[in-house]
N, CA, C and O atoms as a GROMACS GRO file, in nm:
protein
  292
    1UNK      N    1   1.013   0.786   0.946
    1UNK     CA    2   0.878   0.827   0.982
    1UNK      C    3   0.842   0.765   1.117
    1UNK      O    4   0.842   0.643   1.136
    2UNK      N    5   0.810   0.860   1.213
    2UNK     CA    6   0.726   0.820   1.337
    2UNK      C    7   0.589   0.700   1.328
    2UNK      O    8   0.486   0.715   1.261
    3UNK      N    9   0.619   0.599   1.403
    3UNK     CA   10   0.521   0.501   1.397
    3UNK      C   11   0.388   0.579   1.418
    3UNK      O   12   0.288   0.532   1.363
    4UNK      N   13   0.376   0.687   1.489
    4UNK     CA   14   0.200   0.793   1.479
    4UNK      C   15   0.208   0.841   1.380
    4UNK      O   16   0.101   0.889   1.343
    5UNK      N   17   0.338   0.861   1.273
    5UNK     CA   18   0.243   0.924   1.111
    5UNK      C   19   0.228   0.844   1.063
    5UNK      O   20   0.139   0.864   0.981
    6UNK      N   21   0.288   0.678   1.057
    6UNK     CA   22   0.205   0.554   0.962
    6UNK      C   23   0.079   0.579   0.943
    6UNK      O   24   0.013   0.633   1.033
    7UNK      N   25   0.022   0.543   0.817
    7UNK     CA   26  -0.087   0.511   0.823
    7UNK      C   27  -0.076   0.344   0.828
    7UNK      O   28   0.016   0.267   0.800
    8UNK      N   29  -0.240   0.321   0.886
    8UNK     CA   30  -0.209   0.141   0.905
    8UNK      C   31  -0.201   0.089   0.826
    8UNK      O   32  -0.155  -0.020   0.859
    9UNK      N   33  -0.223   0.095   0.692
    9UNK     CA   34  -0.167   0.051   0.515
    9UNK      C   35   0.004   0.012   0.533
    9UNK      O   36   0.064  -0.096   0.526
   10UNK      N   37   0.042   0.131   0.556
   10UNK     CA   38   0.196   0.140   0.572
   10UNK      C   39   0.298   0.072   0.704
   10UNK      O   40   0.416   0.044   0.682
   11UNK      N   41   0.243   0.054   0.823
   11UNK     CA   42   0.197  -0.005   0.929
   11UNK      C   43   0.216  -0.200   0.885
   11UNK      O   44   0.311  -0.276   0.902
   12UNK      N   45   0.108  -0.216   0.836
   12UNK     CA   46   0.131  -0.357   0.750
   12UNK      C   47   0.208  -0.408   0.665
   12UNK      O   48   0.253  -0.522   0.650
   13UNK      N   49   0.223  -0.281   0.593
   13UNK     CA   50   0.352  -0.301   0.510
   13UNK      C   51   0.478  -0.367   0.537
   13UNK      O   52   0.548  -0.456   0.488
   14UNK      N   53   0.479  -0.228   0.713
   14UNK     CA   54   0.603  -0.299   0.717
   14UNK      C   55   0.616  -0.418   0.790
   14UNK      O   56   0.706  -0.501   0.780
   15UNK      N   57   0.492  -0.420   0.882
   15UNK     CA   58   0.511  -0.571   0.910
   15UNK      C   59   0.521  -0.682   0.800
   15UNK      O   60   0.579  -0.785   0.834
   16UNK      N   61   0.485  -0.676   0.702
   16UNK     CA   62   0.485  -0.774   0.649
   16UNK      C   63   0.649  -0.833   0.566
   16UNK      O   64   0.695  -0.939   0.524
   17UNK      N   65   0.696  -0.684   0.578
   17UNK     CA   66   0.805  -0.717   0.527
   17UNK      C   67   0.889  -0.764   0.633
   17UNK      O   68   0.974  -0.843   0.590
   18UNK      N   69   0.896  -0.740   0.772
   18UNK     CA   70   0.935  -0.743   0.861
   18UNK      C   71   0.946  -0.919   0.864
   18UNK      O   72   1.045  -0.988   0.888
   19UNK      N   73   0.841  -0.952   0.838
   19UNK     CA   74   0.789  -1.107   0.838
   19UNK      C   75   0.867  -1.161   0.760
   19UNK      O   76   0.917  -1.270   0.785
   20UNK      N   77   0.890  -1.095   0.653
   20UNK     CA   78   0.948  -1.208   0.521
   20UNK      C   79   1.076  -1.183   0.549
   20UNK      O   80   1.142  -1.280   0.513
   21UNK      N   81   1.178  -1.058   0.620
   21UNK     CA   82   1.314  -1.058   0.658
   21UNK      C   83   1.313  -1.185   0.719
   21UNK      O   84   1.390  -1.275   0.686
   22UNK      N   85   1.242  -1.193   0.793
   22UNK     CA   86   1.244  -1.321   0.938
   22UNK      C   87   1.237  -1.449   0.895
   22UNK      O   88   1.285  -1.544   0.956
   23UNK      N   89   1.166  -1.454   0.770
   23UNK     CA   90   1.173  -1.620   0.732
   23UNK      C   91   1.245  -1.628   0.636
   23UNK      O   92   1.218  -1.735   0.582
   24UNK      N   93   1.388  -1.535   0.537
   24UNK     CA   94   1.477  -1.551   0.509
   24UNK      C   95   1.575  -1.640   0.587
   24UNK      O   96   1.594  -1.636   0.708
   25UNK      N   97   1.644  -1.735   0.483
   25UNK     CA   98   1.774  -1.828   0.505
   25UNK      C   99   1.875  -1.716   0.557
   25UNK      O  100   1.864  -1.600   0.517
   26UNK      N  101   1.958  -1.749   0.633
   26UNK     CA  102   2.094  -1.666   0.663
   26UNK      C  103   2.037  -1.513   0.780
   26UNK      O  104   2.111  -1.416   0.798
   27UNK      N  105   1.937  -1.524   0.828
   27UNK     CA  106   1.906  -1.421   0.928
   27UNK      C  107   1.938  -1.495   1.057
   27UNK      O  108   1.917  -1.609   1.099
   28UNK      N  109   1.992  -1.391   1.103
   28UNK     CA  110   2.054  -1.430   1.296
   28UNK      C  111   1.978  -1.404   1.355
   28UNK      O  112   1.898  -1.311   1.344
   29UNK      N  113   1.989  -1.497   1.444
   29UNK     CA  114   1.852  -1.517   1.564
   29UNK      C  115   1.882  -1.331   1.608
   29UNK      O  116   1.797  -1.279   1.681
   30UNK      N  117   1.946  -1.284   1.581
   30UNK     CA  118   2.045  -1.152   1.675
   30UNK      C  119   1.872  -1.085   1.572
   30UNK      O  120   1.762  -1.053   1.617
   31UNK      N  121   1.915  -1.088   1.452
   31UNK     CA  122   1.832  -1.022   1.308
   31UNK      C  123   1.697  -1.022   1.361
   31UNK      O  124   1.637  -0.920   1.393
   32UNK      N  125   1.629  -1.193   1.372
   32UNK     CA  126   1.536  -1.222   1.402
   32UNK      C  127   1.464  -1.148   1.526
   32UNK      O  128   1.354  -1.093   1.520
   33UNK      N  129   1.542  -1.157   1.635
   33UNK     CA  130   1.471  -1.111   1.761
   33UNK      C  131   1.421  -0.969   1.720
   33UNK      O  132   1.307  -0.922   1.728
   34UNK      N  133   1.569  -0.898   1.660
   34UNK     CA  134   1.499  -0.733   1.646
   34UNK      C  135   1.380  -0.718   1.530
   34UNK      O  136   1.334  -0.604   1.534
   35UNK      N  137   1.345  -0.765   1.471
   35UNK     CA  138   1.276  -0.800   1.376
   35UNK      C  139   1.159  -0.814   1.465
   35UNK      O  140   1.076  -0.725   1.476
   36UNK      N  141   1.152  -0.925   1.528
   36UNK     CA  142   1.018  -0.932   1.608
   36UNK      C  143   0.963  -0.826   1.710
   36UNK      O  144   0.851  -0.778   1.728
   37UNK      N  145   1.113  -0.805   1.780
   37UNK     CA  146   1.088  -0.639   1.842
   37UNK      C  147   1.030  -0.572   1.736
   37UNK      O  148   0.919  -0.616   1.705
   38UNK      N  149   1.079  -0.466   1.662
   38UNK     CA  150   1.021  -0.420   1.583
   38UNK      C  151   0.856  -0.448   1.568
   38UNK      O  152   0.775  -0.371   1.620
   39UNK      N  153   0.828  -0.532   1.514
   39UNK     CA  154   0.692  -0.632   1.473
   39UNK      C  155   0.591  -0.599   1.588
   39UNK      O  156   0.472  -0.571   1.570
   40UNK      N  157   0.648  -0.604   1.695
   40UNK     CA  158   0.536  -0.624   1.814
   40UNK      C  159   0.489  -0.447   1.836
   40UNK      O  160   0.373  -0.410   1.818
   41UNK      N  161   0.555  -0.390   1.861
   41UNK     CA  162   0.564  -0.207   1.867
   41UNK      C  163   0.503  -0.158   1.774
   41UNK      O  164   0.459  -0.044   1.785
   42UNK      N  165   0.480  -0.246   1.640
   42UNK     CA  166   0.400  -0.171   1.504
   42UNK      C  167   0.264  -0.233   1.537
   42UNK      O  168   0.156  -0.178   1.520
   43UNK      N  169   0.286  -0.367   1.592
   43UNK     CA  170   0.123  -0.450   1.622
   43UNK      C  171   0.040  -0.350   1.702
   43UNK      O  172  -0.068  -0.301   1.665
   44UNK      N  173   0.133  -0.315   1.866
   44UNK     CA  174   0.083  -0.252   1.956
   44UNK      C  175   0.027  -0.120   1.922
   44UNK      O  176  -0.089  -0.096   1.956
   45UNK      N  177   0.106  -0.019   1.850
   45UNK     CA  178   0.059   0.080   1.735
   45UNK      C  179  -0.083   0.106   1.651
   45UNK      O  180  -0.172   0.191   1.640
   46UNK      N  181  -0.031  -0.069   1.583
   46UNK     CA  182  -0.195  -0.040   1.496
   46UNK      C  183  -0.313  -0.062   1.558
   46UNK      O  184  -0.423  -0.022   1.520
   47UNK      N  185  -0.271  -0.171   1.716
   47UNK     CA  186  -0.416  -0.174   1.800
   47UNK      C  187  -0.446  -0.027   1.844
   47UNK      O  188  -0.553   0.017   1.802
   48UNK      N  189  -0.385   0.039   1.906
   48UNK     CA  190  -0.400   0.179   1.992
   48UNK      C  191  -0.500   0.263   1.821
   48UNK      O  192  -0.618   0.297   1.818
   49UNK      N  193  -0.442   0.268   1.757
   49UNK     CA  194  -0.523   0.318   1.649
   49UNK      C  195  -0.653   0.263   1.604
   49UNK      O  196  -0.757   0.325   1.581
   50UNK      N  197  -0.631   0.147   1.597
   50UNK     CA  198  -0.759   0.071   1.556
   50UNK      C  199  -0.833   0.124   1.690
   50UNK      O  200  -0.906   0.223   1.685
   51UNK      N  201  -0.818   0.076   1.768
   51UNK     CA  202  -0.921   0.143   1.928
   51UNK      C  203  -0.940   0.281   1.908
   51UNK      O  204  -1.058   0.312   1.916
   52UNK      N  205  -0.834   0.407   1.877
   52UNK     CA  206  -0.906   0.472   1.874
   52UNK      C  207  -1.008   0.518   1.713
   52UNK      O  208  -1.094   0.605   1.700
   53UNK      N  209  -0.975   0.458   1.652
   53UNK     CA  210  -1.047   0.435   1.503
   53UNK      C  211  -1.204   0.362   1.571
   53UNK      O  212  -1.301   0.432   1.546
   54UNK      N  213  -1.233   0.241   1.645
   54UNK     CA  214  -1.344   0.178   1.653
   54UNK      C  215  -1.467   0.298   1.768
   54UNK      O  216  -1.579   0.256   1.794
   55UNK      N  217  -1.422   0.435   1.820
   55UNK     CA  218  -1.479   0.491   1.889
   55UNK      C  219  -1.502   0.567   1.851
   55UNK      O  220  -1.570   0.648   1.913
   56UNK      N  221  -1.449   0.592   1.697
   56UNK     CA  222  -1.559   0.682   1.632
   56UNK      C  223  -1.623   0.652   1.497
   56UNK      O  224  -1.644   0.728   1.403
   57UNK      N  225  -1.645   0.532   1.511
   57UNK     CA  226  -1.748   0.452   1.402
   57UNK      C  227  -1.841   0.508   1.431
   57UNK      O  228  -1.863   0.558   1.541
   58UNK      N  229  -1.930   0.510   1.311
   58UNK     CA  230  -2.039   0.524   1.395
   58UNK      C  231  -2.149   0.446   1.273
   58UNK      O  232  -2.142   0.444   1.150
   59UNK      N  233  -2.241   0.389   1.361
   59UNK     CA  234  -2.314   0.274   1.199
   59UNK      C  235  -2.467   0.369   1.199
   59UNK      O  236  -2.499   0.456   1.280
   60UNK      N  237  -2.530   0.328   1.102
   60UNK     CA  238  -2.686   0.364   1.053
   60UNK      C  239  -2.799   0.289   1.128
   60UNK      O  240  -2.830   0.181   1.077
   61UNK      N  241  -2.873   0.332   1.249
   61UNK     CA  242  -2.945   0.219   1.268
   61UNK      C  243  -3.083   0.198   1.183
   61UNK      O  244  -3.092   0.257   1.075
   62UNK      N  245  -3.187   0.119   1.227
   62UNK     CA  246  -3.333   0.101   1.128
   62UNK      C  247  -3.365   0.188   1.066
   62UNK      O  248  -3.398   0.193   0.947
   63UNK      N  249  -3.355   0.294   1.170
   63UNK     CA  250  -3.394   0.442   1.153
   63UNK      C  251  -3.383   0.544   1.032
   63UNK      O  252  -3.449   0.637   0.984
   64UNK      N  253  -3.249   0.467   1.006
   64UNK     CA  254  -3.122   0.540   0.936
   64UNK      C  255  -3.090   0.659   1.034
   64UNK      O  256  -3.027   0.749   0.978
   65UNK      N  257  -3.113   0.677   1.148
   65UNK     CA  258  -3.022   0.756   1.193
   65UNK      C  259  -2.924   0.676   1.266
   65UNK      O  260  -2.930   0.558   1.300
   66UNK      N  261  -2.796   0.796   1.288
   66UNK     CA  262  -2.650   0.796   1.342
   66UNK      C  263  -2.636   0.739   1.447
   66UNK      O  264  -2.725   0.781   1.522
   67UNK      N  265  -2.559   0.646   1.511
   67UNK     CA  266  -2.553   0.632   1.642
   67UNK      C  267  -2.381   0.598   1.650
   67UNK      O  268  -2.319   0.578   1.545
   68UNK      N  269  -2.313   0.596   1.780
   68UNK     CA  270  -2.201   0.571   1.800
   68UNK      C  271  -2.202   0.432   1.789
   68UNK      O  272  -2.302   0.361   1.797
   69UNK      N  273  -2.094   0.397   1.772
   69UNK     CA  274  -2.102   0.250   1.746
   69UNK      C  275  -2.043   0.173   1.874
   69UNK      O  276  -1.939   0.218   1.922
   70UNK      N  277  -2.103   0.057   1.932
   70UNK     CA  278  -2.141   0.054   2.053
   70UNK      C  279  -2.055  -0.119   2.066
   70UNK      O  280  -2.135  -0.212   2.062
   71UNK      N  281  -1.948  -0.148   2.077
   71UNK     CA  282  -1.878  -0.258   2.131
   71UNK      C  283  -1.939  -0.334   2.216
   71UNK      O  284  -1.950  -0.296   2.332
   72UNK      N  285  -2.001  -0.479   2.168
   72UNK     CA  286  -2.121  -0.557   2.220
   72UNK      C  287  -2.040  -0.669   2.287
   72UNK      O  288  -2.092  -0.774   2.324
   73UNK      N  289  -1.882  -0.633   2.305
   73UNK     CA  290  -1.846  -0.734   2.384
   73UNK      C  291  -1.823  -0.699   2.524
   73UNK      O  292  -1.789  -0.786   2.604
   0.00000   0.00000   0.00000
């Protein structure tokens, strides 16, 4: 599966397993590095999603009406 059909559930998943290959006894730094490769490309992934996921939030204001949701940093 293409890292754009993950969903970010699945996304975590595999990082996480990715993680626990890596802190297995008997993995080669050779194992390890691609492992972290890997790791970083799924990170970079779920940010680009999450960004475009946070631009179409959209919250309730006093009002209760709709507004885009507006990144206060």
């Amino acid at each position: 599966m293409q890292d754009e059909e993950k969903t970010l559930e699945e996304s975590f998943d595999e990082l996480d397993g990715l993680l626990e290959a890596m802190e297995e006894d008997g993995a080669t730094i050779e194992q390890s590095f691609a492992h972290y490769e890997r790791g970083m490309k799924l990170v970079q992934k779920m940010h680009e999603k999450l960004s475009a996921l946070e631009g179409k939030v959209e919250q309730i204001n006093a009002e209760g009406q709709f507004e885009e949701f507006a990144d206060e940093h």
